[in-house]
Every structure is written in C-alpha cells, then in structure tokens.
Steps between C-alpha positions, in 0.01 A plus 500: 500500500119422404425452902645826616386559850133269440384191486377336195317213378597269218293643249625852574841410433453288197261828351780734672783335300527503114561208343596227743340170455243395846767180545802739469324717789445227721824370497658840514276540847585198586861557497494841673310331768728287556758734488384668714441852295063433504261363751269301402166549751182230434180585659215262610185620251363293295599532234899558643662825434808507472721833504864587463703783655879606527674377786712742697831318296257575130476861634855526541578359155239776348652761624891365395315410110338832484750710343561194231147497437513874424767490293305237280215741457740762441665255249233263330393733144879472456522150588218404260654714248824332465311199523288553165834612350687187543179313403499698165873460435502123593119315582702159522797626673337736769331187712552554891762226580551342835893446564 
C-alpha cells in the first residue's frame, strides 16, 4: 500500500513503514518480486539505484486490500484497546500464539 501509484527506493520504504526490521523488508520485496505483485528496476549509476514499483498484478491486489485496510484504520484504537485489556486481566496468558 506504501508504493501507491510511485516508485520508491529502499530507504523510502523502510522510513515509510513503521517498525519493520531492513532484513524483514528485503525479504518481503523479495518475495513480492517474485510473486510477481513488485518490480524490481536496477539502474547503471554508480553507485546502483535500485527502485521498486507495483506491478500491474500489485495494483490489482491494492485495490481488492483497500477496503480491509480501511476497515483496520477504522478499527485499530479498538483493536489496541482490547488488546491492553486482556494484557491487564492476564500479562502471561494474553501472548499472541501461532496454531
């Protein structure tokens, strides 16, 4: 959702998204390249820059994620609220499990 319509360099997306590790990005890109969702486009400076932009398929899949993405906004003080509650009822209970 970060690339929109534009293209972007690495160190706009890493700034652009909160919290996500520089390895975590680059394996994330990596995988939506070869997914097909990003393209990846090198040019030949010295030193190489390297962008990333949404392929026709990644501008598809914005527009189907969109209205999830806006219910999240629409969503996320309530989500973080009922977070902190079960924190406060249960701190050793209320870990995020994977099944």
């Amino acid at each position: 959702m970060v690339l929109g319509d534009r293209q972007m360099r690495f160190t706009e997306l890493h700034r652009a998204i909160n919290g996500i590790s520089e390895r975590m990005l680059t394996v994330t890109l990596r995988n939506l390249e070869h997914d097909g969702i990003l393209i990846r486009t090198v040019y030949p400076t010295i030193p190489p820059r390297v962008e990333y932009e949404l392929s026709e398929r990644g501008r598809s899949l914005k527009l189907a994620l969109a209205p999830i993405g806006q219910w999240v906004i629409e969503n996320q003080t309530d989500i973080e609220a009922a977070r902190e509650r079960l924190q406060e009822l249960s701190p050793e209970d209320s870990a995020v499990v994977d099944d």
